[in-house]
Backbone as CSV, one residue per row, in Angstrom:
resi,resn,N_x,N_y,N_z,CA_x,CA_y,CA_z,C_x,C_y,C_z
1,UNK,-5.580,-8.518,-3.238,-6.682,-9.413,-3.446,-6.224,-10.830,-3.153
2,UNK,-6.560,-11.216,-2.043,-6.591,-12.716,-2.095,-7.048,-13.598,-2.996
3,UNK,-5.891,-14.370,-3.126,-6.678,-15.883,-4.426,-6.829,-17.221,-3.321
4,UNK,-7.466,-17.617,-3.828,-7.868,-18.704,-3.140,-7.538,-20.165,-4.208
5,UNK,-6.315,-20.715,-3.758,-6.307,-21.845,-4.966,-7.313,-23.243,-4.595
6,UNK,-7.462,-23.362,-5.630,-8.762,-24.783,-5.952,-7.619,-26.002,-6.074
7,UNK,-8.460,-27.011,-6.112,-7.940,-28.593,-6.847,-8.016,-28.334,-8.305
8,UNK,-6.717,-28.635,-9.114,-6.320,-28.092,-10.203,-5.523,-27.244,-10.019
9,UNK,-5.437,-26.876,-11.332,-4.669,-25.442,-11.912,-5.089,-24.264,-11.586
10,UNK,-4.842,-23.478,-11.090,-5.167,-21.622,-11.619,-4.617,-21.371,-11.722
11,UNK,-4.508,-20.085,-13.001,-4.396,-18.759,-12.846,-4.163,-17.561,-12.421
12,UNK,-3.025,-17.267,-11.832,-2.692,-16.022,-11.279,-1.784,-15.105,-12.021
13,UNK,-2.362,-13.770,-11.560,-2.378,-12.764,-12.595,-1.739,-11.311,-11.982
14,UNK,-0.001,-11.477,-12.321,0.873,-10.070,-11.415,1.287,-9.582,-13.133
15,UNK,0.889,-8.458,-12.749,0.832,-7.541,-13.909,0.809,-7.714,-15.155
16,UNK,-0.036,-8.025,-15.427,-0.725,-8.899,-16.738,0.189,-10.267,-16.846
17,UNK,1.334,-10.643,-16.261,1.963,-11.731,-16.702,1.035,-13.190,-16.036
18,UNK,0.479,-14.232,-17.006,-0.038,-15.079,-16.563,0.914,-16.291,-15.737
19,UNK,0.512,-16.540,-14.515,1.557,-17.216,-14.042,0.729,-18.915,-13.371
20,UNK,1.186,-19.854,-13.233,0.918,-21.182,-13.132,0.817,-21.683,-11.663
21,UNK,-0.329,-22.033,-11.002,0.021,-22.646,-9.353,-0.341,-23.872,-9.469
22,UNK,0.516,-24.541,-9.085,0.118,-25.914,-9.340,-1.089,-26.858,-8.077
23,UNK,-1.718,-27.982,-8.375,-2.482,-28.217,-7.321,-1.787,-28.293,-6.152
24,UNK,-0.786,-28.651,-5.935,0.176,-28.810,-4.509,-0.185,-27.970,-3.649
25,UNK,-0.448,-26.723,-3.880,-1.221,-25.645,-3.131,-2.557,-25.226,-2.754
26,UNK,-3.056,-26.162,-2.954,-4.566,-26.049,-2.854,-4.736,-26.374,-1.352
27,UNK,-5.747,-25.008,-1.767,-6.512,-24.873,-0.324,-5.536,-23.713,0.581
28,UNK,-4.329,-22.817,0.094,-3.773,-21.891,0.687,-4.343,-20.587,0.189
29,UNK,-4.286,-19.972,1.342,-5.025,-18.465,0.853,-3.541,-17.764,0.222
30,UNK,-2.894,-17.669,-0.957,-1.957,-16.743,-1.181,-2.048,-15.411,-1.041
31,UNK,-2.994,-14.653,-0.980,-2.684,-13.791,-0.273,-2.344,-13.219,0.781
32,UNK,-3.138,-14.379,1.601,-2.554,-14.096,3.044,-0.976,-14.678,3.202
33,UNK,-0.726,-15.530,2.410,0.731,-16.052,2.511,1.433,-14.930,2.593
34,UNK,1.067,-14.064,1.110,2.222,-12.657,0.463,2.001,-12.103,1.659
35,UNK,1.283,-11.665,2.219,1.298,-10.516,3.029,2.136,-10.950,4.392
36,UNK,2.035,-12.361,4.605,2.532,-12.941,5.730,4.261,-12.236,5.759
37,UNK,4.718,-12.930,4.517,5.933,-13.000,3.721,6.507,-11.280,3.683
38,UNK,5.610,-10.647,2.787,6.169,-9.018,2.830,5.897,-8.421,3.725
39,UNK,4.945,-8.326,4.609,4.743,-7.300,5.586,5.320,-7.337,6.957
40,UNK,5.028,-9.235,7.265,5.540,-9.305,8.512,6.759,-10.143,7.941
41,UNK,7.772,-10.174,7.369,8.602,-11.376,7.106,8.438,-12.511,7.574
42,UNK,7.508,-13.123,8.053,7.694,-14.517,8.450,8.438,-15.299,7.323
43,UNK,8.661,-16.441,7.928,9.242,-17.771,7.210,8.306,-18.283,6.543
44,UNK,8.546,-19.257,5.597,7.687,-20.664,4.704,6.939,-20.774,6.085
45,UNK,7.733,-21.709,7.170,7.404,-22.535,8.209,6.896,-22.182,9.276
46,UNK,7.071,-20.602,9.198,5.746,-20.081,10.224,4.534,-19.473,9.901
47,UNK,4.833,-19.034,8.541,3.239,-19.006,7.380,2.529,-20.155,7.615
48,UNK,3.061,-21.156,7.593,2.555,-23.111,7.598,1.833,-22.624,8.588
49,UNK,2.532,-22.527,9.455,1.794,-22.845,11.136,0.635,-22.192,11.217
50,UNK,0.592,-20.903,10.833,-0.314,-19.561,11.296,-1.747,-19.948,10.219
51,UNK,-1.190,-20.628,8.720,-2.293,-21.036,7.850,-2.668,-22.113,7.676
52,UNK,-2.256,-23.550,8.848,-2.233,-24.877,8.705,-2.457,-25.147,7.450
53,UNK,-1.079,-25.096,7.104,-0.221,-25.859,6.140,1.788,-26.303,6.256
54,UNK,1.570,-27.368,5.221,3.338,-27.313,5.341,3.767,-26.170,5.059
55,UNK,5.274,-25.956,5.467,6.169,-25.386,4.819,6.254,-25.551,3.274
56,UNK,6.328,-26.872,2.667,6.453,-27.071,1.202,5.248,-26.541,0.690
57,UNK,3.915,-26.690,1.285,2.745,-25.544,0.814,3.043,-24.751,0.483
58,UNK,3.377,-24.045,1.423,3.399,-22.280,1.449,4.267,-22.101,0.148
59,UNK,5.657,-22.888,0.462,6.776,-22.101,-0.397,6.012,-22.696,-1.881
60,UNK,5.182,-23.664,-2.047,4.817,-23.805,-3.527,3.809,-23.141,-4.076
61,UNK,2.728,-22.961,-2.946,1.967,-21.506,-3.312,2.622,-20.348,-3.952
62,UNK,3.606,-19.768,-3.137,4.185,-18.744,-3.121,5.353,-18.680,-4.351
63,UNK,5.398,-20.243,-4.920,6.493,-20.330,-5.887,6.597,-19.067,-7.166
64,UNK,5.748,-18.488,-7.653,5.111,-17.556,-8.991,5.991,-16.642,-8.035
65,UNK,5.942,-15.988,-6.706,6.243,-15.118,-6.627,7.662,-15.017,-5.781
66,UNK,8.284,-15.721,-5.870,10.186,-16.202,-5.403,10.855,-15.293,-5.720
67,UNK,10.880,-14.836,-7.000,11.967,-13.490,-7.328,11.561,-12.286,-6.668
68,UNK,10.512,-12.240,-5.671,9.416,-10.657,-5.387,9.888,-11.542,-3.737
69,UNK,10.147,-12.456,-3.328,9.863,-12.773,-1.983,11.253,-12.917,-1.270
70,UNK,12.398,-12.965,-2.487,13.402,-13.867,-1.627,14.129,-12.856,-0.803
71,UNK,14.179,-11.727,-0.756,15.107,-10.831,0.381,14.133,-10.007,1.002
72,UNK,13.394,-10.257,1.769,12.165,-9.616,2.682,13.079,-8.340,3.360
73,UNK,14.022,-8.485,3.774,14.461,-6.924,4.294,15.033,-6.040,3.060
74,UNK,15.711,-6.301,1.813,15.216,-5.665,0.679,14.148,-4.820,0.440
75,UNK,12.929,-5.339,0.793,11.844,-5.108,0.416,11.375,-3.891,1.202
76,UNK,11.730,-4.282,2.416,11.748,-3.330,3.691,12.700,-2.306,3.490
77,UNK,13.772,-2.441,3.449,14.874,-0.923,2.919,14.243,-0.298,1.412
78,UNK,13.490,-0.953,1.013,13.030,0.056,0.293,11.885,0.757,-0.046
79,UNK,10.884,0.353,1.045,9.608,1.150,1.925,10.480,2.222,2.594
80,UNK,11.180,1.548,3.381,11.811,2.784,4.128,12.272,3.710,3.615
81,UNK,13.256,3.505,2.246,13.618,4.729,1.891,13.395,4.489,-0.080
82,UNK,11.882,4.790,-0.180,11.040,4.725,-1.217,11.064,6.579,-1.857
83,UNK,11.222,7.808,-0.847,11.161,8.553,-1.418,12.786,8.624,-2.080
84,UNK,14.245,8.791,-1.393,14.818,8.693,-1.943,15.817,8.064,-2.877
85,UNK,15.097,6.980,-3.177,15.377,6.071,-4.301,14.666,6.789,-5.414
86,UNK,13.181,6.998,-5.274,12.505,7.583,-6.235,13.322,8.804,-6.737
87,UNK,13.737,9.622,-5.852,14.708,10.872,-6.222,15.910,10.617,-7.077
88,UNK,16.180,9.262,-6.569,17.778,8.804,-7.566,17.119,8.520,-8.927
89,UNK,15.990,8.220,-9.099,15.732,7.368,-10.646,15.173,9.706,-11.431
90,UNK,14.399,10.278,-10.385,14.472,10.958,-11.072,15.586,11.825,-11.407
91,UNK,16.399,11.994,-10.872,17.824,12.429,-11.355,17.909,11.370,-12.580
92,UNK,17.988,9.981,-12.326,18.626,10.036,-14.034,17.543,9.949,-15.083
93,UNK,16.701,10.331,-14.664,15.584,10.237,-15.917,15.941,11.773,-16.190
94,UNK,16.597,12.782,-15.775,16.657,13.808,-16.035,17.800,14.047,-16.698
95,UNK,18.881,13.294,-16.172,19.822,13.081,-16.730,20.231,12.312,-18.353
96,UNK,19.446,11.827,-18.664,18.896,10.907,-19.703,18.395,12.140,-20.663
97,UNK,17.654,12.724,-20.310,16.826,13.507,-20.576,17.642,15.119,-21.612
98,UNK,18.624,14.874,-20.811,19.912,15.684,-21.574,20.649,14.933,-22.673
99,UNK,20.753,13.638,-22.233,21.749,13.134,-22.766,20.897,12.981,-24.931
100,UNK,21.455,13.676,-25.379,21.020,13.398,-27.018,21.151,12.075,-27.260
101,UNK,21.439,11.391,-27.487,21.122,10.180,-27.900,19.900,9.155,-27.159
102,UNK,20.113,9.105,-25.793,18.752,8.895,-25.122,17.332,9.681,-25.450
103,UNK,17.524,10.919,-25.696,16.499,11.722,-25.931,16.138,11.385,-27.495
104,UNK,16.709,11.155,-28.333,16.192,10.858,-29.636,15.591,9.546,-29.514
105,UNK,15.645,8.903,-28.525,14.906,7.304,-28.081,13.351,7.274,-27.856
106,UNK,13.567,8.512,-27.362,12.425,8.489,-26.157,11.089,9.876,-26.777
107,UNK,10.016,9.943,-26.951,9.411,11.356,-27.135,9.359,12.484,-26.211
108,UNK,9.424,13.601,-26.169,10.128,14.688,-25.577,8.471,14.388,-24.386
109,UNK,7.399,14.146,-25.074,6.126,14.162,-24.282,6.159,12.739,-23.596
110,UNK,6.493,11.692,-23.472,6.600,10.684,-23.013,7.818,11.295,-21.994
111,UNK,8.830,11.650,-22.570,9.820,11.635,-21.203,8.725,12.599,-19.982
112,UNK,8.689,13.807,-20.422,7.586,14.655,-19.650,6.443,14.077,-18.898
113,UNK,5.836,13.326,-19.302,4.751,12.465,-18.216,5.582,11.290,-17.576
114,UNK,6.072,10.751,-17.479,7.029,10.094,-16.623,8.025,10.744,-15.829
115,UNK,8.021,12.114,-16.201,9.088,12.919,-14.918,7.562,13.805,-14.384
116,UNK,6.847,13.755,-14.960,5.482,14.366,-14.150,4.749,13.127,-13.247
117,UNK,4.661,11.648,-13.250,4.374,10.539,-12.537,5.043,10.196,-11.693
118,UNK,6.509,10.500,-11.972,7.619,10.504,-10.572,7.491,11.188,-9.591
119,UNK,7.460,12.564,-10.233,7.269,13.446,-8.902,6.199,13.721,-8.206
120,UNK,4.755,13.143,-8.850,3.954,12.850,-8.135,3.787,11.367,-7.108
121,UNK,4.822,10.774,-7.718,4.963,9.096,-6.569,5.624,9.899,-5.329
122,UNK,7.305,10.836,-5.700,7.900,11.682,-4.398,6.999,12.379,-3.523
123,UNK,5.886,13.136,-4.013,5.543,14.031,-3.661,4.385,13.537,-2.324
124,UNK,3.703,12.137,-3.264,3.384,11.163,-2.193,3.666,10.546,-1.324
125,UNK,4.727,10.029,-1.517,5.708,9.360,-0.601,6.186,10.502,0.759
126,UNK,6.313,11.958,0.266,6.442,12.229,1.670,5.398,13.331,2.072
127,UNK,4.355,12.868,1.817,3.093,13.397,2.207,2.685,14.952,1.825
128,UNK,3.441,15.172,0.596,2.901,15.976,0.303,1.547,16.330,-0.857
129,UNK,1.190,16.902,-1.233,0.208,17.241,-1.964,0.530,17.337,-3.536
130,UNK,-0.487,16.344,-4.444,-0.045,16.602,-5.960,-0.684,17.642,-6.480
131,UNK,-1.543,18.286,-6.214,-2.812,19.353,-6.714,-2.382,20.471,-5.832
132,UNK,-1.640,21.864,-6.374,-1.305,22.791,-5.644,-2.569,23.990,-5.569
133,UNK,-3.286,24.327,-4.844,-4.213,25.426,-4.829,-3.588,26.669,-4.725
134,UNK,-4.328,27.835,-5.373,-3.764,29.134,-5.267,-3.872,29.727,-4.072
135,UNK,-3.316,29.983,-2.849,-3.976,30.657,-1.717,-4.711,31.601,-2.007
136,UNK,-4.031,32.313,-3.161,-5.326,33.762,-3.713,-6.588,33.007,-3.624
137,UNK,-6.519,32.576,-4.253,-7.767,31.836,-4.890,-9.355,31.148,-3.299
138,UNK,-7.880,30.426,-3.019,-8.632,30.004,-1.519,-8.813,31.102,-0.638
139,UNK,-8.007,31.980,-0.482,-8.628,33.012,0.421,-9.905,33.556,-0.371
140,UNK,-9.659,34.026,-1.572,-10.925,34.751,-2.004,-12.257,34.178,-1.851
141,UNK,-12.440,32.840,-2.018,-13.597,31.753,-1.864,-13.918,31.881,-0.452
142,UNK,-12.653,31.940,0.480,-13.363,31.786,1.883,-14.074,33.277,2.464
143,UNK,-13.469,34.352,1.661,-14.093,35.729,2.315,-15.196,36.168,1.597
144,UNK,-15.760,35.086,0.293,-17.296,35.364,-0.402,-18.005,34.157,0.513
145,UNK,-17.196,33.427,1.230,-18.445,32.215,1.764,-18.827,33.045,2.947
146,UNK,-17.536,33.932,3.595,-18.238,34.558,4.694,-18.935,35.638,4.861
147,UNK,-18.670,36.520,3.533,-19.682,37.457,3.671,-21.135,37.484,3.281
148,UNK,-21.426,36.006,2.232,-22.669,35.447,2.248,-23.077,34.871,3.534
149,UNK,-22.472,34.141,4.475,-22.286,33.539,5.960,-23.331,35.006,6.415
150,UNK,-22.639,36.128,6.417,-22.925,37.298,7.314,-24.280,37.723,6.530
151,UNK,-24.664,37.440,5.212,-25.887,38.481,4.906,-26.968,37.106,5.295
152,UNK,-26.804,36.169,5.319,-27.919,35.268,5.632,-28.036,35.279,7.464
153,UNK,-27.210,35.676,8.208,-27.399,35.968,9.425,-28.103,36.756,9.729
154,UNK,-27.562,37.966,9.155,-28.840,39.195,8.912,-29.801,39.394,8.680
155,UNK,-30.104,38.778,7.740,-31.614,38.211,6.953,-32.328,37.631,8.285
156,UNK,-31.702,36.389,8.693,-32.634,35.723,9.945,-32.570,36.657,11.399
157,UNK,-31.379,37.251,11.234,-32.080,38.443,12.500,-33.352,39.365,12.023
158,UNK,-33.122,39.490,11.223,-34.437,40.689,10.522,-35.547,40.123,10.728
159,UNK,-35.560,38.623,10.207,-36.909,38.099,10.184,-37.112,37.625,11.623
160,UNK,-36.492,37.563,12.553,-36.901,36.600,14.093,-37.105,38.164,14.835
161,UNK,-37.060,39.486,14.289,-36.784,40.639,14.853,-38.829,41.192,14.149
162,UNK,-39.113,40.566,13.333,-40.385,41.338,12.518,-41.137,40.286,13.137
């Protein structure tokens, strides 16, 4: 979601933490900055250019979000390899998960939906499917759709035949 900063203060809002932009930035679209910044790495100074603004714009727009911006290929090595990082945290959440003293930390049902949210982030990440269907199941549905398919065919031959 793009913010659009005003003359004054706003308000911006990364995961519930309320964060401060000062007027110096007014009139920059920050979102288009972030995206400038994470997607394509540009610079402060070629964000400026592309959003006529300074460099000191951009980077003061963008100030709230400095600890999220400052190693752009970071960010990128870990799109790239997002499923198996995810795999390393679930190993030690599993690992944790053994460990008795961690486990008396944590509720046995809380650890369980967080190793059930992981492996649905993995499972996403490499395109697979979170909702497994029964093939029984799907075949059986598809050979009652077709043998209803076949008696309504019949039916309209009968009737284009009378």
């Amino acid at each position: 979601m793009a913010t659009k900063i005003k003359a004054g203060k706003t308000d911006v809002s990364i995961d519930g933490r309320a964060l401060r932009v000062t007027k110096q930035a007014k009139g920059v679209d920050v979102g288009k900055a972030l995206k400038l910044r994470l997607n394509n790495q540009l610079s402060y100074a070629q964000i400026g250019e592309l959003l006529g603004a300074s460099k000191q714009m951009i980077h003061q727009a963008l100030q709230p979000f400095l600890g999220l911006l400052d190693n752009p290929e970071a960010i990128q090595g870990y799109r790239d390899n997002k499923a198996v990082l995810l795999d390393s945290v679930q190993l030690q959440m599993i690992t944790d998960m053994i460990d008795k003293e961690k486990r008396q930390k944590a509720t046995l049902g809380n650890a369980a939906y967080a190793a059930k949210q992981l492996d649905d982030m993995i499972r996403l990440e490499r395109g697979q499917s979170t909702n497994n269907i029964s093939h029984l199941d799907l075949n059986s549905k598809l050979e009652e759709i077709a043998r209803k398919r076949e008696t309504i065919e019949a039916e309209t031959i009968e009737d284009d035949a009378a």
